[in-house]
ZAMARGU-4260 file (C-alpha; in steps of 0.2 Angstrom, whole numbers, plus 5000, padded with zeros to 4 digits):
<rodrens>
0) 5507/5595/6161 | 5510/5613/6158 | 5494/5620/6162 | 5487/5635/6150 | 5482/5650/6158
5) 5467/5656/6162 | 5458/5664/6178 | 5443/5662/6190 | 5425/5665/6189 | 5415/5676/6178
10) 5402/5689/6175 | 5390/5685/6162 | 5376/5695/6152 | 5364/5690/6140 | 5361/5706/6135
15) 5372/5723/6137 | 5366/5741/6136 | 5373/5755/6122 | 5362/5768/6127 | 5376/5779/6135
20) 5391/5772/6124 | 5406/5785/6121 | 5413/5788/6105 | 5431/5780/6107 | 5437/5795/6095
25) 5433/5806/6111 | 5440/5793/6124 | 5458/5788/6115 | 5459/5806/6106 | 5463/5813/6122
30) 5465/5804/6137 | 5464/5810/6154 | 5464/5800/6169 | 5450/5804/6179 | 5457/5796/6194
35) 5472/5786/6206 | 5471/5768/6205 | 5479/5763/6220 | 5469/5776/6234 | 5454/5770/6242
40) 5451/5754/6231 | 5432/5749/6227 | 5437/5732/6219 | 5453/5721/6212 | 5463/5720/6199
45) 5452/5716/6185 | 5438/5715/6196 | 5446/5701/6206 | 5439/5704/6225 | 5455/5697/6233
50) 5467/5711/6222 | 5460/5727/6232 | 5476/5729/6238 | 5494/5718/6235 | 5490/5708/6251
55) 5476/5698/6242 | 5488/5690/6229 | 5494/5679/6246 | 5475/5677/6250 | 5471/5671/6233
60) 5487/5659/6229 | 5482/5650/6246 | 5463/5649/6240 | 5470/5643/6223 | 5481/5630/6230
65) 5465/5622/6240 | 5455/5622/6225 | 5469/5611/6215 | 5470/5600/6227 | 5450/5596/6226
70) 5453/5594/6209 | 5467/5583/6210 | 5459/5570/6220 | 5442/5573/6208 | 5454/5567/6195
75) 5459/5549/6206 | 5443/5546/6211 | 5436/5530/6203 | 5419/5535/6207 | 5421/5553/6198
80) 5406/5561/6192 | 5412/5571/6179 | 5420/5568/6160 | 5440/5568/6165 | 5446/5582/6152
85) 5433/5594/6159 | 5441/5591/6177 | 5459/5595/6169 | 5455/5610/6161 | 5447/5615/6178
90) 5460/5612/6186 | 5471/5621/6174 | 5459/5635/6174 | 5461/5637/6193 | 5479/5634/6194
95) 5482/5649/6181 | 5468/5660/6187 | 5482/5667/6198 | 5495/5662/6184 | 5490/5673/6171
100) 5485/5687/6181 | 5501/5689/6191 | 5514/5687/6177 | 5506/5700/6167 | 5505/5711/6186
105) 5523/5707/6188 | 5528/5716/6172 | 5514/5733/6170 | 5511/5738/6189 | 5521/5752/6195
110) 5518/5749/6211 | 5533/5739/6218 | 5522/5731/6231 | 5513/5721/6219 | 5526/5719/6207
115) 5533/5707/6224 | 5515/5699/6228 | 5515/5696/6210 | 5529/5686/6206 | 5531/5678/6222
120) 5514/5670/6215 | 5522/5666/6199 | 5535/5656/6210 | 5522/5648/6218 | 5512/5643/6203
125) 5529/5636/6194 | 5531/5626/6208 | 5515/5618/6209 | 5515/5617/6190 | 5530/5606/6194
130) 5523/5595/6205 | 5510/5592/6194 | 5522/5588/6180 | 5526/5573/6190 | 5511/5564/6195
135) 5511/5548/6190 | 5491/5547/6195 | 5487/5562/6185 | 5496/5558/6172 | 5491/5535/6173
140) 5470/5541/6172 | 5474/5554/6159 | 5482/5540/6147 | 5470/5526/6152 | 5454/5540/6146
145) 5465/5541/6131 | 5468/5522/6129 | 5450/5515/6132 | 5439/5530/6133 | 5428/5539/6148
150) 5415/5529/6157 | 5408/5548/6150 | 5404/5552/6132 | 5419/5560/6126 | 5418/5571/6107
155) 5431/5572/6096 | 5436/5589/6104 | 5436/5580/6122 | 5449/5568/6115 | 5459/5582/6105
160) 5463/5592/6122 | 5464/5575/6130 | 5476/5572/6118 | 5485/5588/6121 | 5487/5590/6138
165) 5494/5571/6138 | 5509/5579/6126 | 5509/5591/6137 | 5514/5578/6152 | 5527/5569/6142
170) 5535/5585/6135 | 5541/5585/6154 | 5547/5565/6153 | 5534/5557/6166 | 5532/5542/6153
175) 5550/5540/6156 | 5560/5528/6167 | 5565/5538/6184 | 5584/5542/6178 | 5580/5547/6163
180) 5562/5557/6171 | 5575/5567/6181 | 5587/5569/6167 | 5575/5578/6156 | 5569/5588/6173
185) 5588/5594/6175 | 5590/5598/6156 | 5572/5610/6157 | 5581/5621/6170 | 5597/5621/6160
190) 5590/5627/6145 | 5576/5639/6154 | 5593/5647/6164 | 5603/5646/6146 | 5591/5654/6138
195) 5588/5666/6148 | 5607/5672/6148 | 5610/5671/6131 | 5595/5685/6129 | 5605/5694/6139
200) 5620/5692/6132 | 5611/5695/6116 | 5607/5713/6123 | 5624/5718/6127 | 5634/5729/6118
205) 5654/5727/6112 | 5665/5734/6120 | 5680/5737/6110 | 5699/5744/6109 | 5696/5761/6099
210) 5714/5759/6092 | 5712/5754/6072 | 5693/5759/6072 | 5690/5774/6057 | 5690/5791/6065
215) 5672/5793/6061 | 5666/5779/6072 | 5677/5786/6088 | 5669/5805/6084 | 5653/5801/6084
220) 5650/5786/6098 | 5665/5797/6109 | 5652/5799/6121 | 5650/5782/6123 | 5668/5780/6131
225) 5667/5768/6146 | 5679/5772/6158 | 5693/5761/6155 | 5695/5768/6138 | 5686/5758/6128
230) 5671/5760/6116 | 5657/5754/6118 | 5647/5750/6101 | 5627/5746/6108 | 5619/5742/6091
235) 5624/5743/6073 | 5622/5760/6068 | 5611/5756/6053 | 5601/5769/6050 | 5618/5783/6049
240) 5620/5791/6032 | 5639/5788/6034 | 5645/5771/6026 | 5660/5771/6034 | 5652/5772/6051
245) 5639/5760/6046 | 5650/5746/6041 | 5663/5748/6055 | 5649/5749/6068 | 5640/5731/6061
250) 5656/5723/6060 | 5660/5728/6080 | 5643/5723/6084 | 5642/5710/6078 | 5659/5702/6080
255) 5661/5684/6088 | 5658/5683/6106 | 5666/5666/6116 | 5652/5668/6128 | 5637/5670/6118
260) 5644/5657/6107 | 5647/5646/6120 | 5629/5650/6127 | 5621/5646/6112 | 5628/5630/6110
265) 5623/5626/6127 | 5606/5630/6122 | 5607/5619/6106 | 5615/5604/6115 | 5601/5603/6129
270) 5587/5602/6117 | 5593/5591/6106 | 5597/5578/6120 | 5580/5582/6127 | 5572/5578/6113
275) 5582/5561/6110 | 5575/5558/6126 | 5558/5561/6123 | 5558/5551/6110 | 5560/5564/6094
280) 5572/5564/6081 | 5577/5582/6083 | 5572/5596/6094 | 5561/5601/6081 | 5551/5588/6079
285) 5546/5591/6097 | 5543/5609/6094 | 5532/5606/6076 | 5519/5588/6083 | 5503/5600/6086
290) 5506/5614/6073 | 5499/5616/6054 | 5516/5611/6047 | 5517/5597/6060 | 5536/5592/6056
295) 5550/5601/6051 | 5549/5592/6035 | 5534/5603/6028 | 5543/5617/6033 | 5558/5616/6023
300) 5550/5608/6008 | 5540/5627/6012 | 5552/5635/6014 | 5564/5629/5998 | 5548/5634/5986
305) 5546/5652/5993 | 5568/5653/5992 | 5565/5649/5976 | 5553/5661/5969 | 5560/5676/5980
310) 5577/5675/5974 | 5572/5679/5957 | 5562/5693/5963 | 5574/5701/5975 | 5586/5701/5966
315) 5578/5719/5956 | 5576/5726/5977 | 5595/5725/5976 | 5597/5731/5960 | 5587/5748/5967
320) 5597/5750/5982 | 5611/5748/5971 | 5606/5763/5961 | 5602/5773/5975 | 5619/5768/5982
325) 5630/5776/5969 | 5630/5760/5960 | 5639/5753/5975 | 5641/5735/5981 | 5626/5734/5995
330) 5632/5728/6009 | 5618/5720/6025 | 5625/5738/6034 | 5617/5747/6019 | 5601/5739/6017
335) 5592/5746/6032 | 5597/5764/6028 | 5595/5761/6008 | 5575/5754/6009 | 5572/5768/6021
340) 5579/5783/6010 | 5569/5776/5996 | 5554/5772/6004 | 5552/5791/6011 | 5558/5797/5993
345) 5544/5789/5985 | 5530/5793/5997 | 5534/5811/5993 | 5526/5813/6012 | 5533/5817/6030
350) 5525/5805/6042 | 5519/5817/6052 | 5508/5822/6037 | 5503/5804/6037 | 5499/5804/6056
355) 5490/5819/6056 | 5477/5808/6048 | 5479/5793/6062 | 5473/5801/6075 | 5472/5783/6090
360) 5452/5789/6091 | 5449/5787/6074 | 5460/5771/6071 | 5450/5765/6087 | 5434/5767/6077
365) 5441/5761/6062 | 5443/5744/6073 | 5426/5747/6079 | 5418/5749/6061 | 5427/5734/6054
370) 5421/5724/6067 | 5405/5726/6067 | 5404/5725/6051 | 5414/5709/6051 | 5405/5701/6064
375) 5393/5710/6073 | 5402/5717/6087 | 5406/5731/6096 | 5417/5739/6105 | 5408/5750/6122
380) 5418/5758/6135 | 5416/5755/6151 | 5423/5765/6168 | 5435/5756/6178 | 5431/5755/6194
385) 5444/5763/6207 | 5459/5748/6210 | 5452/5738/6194 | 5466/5744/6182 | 5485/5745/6187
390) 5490/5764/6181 | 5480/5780/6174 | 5475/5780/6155 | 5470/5762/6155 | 5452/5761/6147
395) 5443/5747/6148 | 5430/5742/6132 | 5418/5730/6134 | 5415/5719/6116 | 5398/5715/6114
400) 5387/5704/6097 | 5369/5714/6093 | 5363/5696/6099 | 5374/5685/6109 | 5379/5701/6122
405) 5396/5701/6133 | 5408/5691/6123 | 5424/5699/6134 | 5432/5712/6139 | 5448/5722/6133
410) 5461/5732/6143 | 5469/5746/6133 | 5486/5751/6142 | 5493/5761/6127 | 5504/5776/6134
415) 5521/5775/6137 | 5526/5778/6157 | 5543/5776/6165 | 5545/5757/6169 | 5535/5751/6156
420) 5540/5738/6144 | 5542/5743/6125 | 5537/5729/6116 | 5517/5730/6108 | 5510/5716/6114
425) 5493/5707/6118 | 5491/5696/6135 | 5479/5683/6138 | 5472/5688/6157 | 5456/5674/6159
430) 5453/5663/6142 | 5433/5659/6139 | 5428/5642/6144 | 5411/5634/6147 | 5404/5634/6165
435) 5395/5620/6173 | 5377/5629/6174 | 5380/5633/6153 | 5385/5648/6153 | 5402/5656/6146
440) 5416/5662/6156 | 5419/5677/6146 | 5437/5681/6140 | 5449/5695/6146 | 5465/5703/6139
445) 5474/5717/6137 | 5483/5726/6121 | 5498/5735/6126 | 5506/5749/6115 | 5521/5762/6121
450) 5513/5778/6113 | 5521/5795/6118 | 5509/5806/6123 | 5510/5824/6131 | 5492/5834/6139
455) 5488/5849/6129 | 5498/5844/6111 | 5483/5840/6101 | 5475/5822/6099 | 5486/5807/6102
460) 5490/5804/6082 | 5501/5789/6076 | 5513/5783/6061 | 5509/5773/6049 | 5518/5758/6057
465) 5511/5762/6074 | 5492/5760/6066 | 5499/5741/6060 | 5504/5736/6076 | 5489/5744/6085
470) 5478/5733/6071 | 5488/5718/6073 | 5488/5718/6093 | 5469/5719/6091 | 5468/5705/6080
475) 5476/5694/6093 | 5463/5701/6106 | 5449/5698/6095 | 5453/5682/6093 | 5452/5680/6109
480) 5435/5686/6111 | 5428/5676/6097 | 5436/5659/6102 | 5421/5649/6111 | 5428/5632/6115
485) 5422/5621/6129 | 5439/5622/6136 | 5449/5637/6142 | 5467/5625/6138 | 5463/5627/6119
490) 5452/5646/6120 | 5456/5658/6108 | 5476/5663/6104 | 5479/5646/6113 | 5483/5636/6098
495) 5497/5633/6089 | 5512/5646/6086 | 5510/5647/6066 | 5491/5647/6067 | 5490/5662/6082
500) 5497/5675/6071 | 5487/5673/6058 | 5470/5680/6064 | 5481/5698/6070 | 5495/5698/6051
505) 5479/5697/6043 | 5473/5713/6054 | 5488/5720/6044 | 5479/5720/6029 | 5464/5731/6037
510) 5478/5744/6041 | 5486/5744/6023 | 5473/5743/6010 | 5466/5759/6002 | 5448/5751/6002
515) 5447/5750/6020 | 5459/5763/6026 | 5448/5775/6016 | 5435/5773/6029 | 5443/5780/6045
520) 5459/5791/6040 | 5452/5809/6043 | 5462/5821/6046 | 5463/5824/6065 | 5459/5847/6061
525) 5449/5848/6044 | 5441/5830/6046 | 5444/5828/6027 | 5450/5810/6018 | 5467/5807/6016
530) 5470/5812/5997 | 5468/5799/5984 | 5489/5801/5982 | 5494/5802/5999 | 5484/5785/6000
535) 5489/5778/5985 | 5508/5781/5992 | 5506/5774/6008 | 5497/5757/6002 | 5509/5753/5989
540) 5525/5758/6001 | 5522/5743/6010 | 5526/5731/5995 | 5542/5741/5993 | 5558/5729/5993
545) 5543/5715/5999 | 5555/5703/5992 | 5569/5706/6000 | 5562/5711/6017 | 5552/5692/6015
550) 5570/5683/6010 | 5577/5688/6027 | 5564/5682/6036 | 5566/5664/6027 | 5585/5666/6029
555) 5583/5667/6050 | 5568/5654/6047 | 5578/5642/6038 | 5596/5644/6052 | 5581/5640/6067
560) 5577/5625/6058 | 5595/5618/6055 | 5601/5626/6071 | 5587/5614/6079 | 5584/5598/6067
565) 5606/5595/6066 | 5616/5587/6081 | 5622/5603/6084 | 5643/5605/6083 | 5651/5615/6097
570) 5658/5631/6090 | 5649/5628/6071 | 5634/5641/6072 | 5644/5654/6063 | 5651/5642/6050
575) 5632/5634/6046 | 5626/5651/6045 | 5638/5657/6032 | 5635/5641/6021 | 5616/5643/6021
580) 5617/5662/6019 | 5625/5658/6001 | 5609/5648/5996 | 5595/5657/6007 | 5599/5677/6007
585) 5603/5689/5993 | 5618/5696/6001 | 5635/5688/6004 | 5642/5682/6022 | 5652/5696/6031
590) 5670/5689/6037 | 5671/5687/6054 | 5654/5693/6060 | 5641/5680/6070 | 5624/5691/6071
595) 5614/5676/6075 | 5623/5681/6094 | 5611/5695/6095 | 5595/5683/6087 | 5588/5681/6103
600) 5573/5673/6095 | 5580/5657/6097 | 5575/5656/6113 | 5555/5661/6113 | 5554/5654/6095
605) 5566/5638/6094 | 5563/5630/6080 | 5546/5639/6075 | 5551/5655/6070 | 5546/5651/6050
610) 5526/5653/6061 | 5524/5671/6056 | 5528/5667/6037 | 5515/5653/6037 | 5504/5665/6046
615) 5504/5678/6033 | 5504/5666/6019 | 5488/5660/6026 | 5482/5678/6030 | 5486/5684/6009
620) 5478/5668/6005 | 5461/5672/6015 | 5463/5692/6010 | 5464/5690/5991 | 5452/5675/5990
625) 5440/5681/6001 | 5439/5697/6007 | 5450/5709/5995 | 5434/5714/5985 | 5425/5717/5999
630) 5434/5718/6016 | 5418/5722/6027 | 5409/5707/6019 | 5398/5701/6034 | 5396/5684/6028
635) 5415/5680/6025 | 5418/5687/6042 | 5406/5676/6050 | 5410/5663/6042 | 5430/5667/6047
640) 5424/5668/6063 | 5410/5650/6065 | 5424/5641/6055 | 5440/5646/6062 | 5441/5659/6075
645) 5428/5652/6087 | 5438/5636/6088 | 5456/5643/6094 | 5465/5629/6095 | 5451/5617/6098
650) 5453/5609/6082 | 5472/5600/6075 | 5478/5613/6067 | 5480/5609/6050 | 5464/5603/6049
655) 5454/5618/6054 | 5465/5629/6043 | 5461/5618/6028 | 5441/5616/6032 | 5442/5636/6034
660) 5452/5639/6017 | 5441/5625/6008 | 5458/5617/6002 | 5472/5606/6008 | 5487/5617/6017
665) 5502/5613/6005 | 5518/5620/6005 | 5514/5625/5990 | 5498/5633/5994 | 5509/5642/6007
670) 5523/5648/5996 | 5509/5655/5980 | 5499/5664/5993 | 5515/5674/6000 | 5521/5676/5981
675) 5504/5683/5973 | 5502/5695/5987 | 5520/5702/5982 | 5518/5700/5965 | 5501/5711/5966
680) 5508/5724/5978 | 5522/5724/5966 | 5511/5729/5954 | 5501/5742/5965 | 5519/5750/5968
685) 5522/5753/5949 | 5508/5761/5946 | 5509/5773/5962 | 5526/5778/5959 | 5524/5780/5941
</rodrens>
């Protein structure tokens, strides 16, 4: 049973006072830390009591191990008073109250000390977890609910996360005979320990004989020299302006490599045999039973419609990088440097003109504005108390409805420090769940962002690209605060992989779109509108080589699905990719090379990582039928929210995609929708760079 994460107890208000709000525009403009977090502590991490100082995470895993007992013998007690489901999701809430907390602690605080306390919990909670996969009571009374129902009145959504967490058991092999129980335990450590090496193999860079390599490549990576002589090549050099560097740098990089190979296939092998041991016919199917597409079936028949239709259309993106190359062959090492060049060349525009109307304050009450307008909501600052946050320059915001009050809280951590990770992200820290005496336990998160900022340089301003991720994270933590579910297992971005991403890709859209973009881009000095041009530009940039850019997505999308639905062959994951690359990607197979070695999406994504084109197809399907003529309509936004948001993954996936869209989820619904958006922008961009 792998338990969702969650964390314990709540505050909760009815109502929520604005009177003293600050503008975020002041806040996030120019950040100064008004204090240290780790000196003379009023309260824990997050408000936790127990977190006032690293000690507490000892305190509170002892506390949490007590209360998961209780639970566990709540659950085998015949004479239980309580439905079964809400005593699992209980029990998973307490479990990962400490869970969630700690793993996001273990990876933000730059306090070593709780960086220890914290992942010594997250030991500690993986090993109860564990257990817990493995008992047969559990797992016998979950099963019989499922079989003949509870002696308490059970809804349809009871019996879906029923349902769920029961998958969830058998994913681990507990319906299966001891030998082949233990075998599927021994082949979950082998591929968690593969996995984890190929990523870092994945990282690594070459490290190669000079001798034979153009002089251009030895001059400019000379620095790079390790000491025994050799060079060391640590990406592909895409974005150079010299070809010749260019090309001999992708081919180094991404040359064959026994180990990774040999890692890969490992990883391959494992979870294929785990999932003919589970039961499925490929590792796919495992991956695919609770999604919208469900099977890898869908996803190919998906994914052959769109291959079709972008072929046709990228094939004038390369015919533009062909032009701009000097009516050169393109090559995959041009295509990076090629669409960048032309991209900036049209827009006419540095971006730093572009970010001088991105200040973060306004882009944080561009969010504000479009979510109140969407649904009613703002977005309040509220101090952090001393020993709440985990560094200086986190804000906390309090997200509140003109009638409902607190929905949650959000934790901004958005400037870069040493230690820090660089990835944008967005981490679920206590998911909302209903509480015994009616009331809701009310959701927290954080957004993280890695934006460079230095005291005394103006207001913090970002690129166009930082303002989509900024929007997109927000779309994920939104989600979260909307999501109302009875059970924190299912609450918010707990759902499916393909359905998650589509609440934050259509954010995207609110950070792209003249209409809406028109509202908050001021410039950070004059406060004056980004010009009508400068807009236009920018907008219709985004749908430059849309085609293209799209087709490599479907090309890695359609090798994740082969590379996990075929009995893989040892040494073969080069060969397959250089068959499908004929038929799924624009630009031929390059001798020699293996740059799924350096892919190391395989691992977090296998076998789901066509999720974020079904996302956007799904998000340009809801923008252009719903909201592209008025994007701060409040009635399509409540009813985005009442008829998707609110029921994260409370709801088979499909299904509540398909009520939500007022139409079945084909693949062909799925392909159109990602081929009218690139048609329209097409379009767009024809008439801006006119």
């Amino acid at each position: 049973m792998i338990l969702r994460k969650t964390i314990h107890d709540v505050r909760y208000a009815k109502k929520y006072s604005v009177a003293l709000a600050k503008p975020l525009s002041e806040l996030f403009n120019q950040p100064k830390p008004k204090f240290k977090y780790f000196v003379k502590n009023q309260t824990g991490l997050f408000g936790a009591p127990e977190l006032i100082s690293f000690e507490g995470f000892y305190a509170f895993k002892e506390r949490t191990k007590i209360d998961c007992d209780n639970l566990i013998d709540e659950i085998c007690n015949s004479n239980r008073k309580r439905n079964l489901v809400t005593i699992f999701d209980q029990l998973s809430n307490s479990l990962c109250c400490l869970a969630d907390m700690a793993e996001f602690i273990r990876t933000a605080h730059p306090d070593k000390l709780f960086v220890t306390a914290a992942e010594d919990c997250c030991i500690s909670m993986n090993t109860i977890v564990e257990k817990l996969n493995t008992n047969k009571d559990l797992y016998t009374n979950l099963k019989q609910v499922i079989l003949d129902g509870d002696k308490h009145p059970m809804t349809e959504e009871d019996r879906h996360v029923a349902e769920l967490f029961l998958f969830d058991f058998e994913l681990n092999g507990i319906h299966l005979e001891e030998r082949k129980r233990q075998y599927v335990v021994n082949l979950n450590n082998f591929i968690l320990v593969t996995g984890q090496r190929f990523m870092v193999a994945a990282e690594k860079p070459r490290i190669v004989d000079p001798t034979g390599l153009p002089d251009v490549v030895s001059k400019v990576l000379s620095k790079e020299y390790s000491s025994g002589g050799k060079l060391i090549v640590g990406h592909p050099n895409s974005h150079s302006e010299d070809p010749i560097l260019r090309e001999a740098a992708f081919k180094v990089y991404n040359g064959p490599n026994s180990e990774s190979e040999e890692l890969l296939d490992n990883l391959l092998e494992s979870r294929h045999k785990l999932a003919l041991t589970c039961g499925f016919p490929s590792y796919a199917h495992r991956a695919l039973k609770n999604s919208i597409a469900e099977n890898p079936y869908f996803v190919m028949e998906f994914l052959n419609i769109l291959n079709t239709e972008l072929r046709i259309r990228s094939v004038f993106d390369y015919k533009t990088m062909k032009r701009a190359n000097n009516n050169n062959i393109v090559s995959p090492w041009d295509v990076q440097y090629l669409t960048n060049k032309i991209k900036q060349n049209h827009l006419k525009y540095a971006m730093i003109d572009y970010a001088s109307y991105f200040s973060l304050g306004d882009c944080m009450e561009g969010l504000n504005m479009i979510f109140n307008s969407l649904y009613n909501i703002n977005l309040l600052f509220e101090n952090i108390k001393p020993g709440e946050g985990w560094a200086e320059q986190v804000y906390k915001l309090a997200v509140t409805h003109n009638t409902e009050g607190l929905l949650g809280y959000i934790y901004c951590d958005f400037f870069e420090r040493t230690g820090k990770l660089h990835n944008d992200s967005h981490y679920v820290v206590r998911g909302g769940r209903q509480l015994p005496n009616n009331s809701y336990q009310t959701p927290i998160v954080v957004v993280m962002l890695n934006v460079v900022w230095r005291e005394n340089h103006g207001p913090v301003l970002l690129h166009p690209g930082s303002v989509e991720n900024l929007f997109h994270e927000f779309g994920h933590a939104i989600h979260s605060m909307l999501g109302r579910t009875r059970y924190q297992h299912v609450n918010g971005t707990r759902c499916a992989t393909d359905l998650a991403e589509f609440p934050s890709v259509l954010m995207e859209y609110y950070a792209t779109q003249p209409q809406v973009i028109k509202h908050f881009a001021k410039h950070f000095k004059t406060r004056q509108p980004m010009p009508e041009d400068m807009l236009k530009k920018l907008c219709a940039s985004k749908y430059l080589f849309a085609a293209s850019e799209m087709q490599l997505q479907l090309f890695y999308s359609v090798l994740d699905q082969y590379y996990h639905t075929q009995a893989p062959q040892p040494l073969n994951t080069t060969n397959l990719l250089a068959k499908l690359q004929v038929e799924y990607y624009g630009l031929s197979y390059v001798k020699d090379t293996a740059w799924q070695l350096h892919f190391s999406h395989f691992v977090g994504y296998g076998a789901k990582y066509y999720s974020y084109l079904v996302s956007k197809a799904l998000a340009a399907h809801t923008w252009h039928a719903f909201l592209s003529n008025d994007p701060l309509n409040r009635i399509q936004g409540e009813r985005l929210r009442t008829k998707c948001l609110q029921y994260g993954g409370g709801k088979p996936a499909r299904k509540l995609v398909s009520d939500y869209l007022k139409t079945p989820v084909t693949p062909e619904l799925l392909a159109s929708s990602l081929i009218q958006d690139i048609d329209q922008g097409t379009e767009l961009s024809k008439l801006s760079f006119a």
